[in-house]
C-alpha positions, 0 to 999 in steps of 0.5 A: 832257800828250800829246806830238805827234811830226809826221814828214810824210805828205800830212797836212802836204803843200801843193800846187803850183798851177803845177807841181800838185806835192805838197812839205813847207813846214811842218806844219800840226798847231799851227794845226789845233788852234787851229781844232779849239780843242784845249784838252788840254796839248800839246807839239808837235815835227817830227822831219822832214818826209817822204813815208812812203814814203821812209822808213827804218829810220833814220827810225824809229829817230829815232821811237822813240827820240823816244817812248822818251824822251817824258816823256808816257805818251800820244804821236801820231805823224803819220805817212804812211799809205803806211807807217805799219802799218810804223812801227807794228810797229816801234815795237811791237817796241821794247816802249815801254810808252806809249800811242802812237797813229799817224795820218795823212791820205789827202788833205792838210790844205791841200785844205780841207774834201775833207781827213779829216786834221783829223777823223783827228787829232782821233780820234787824241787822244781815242783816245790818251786812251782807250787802254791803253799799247800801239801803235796805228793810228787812221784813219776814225774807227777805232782798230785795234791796230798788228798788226791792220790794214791799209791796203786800197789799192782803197778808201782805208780802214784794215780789220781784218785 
């Protein structure tokens, strides 16, 4: 069984298309497994629904005590990309010995085709699979250990550092 905690971030974000405003309705991760006909035992549960960027150390702490208490040993986590080296660190300092895998989207899952959400979560499963117990950040197809990446603003793409 994986666990999947959703938190928000532009991977679950839907757009105005009078206002062209970004707001949270409701996560998208249920149906994009259905599309992506996700066949792995799965248990799904929003913790909330924020921009990563508005995210506290309360935020975090509801996070990780959600992993902690996980029956999984293999959890994803949804997550902004804005802050989620931030998370990352945080949850590793906890010392959970789990697998926990940490993905999230540049562009919004409801952009269509244009989204790397769908592909960035589908990579997120197969490496938590894969991994080792430990935190992690999986983006572009990549999987980077949580204190060895970085968000490089000019391009878009998570790097090691």
């Amino acid at each position: 069984m994986i666990q999947i905690f959703v938190t928000g971030g532009t991977f679950d974000k839907e757009y105005n298309y009078i206002t062209g405003s970004l707001h949270f309705k409701d996560s998208h991760v249920k149906t994009m497994l259905e599309r992506g006909r996700c066949s792995l035992e799965l248990d799904v549960k929003t913790l909330m629904m924020i921009d990563s960027q508005e995210m506290t150390d309360a935020d975090r702490d509801i996070i990780t005590h959600n992993c902690r208490r996980a029956s999984s040993h293999r959890i994803v986590v949804t997550h902004g990309t804005d802050t989620i080296t931030e998370t990352a660190a945080y949850l590793a300092e906890a010392k959970i010995n789990k697998t926990i895998v940490l993905t999230g989207a540049m562009v919004p899952y409801a952009f269509g085709t244009s989204s790397d959400g769908f592909f960035n979560l589908g990579s997120a499963l197969a490496f938590v699979q894969a991994s080792s117990p430990g935190v992690y950040v999986v983006m572009n197809g990549r999987c980077h250990c949580w204190d060895k990446v970085t968000k490089n603003r000019k391009t878009g793409y998570f790097e090691e550092l």
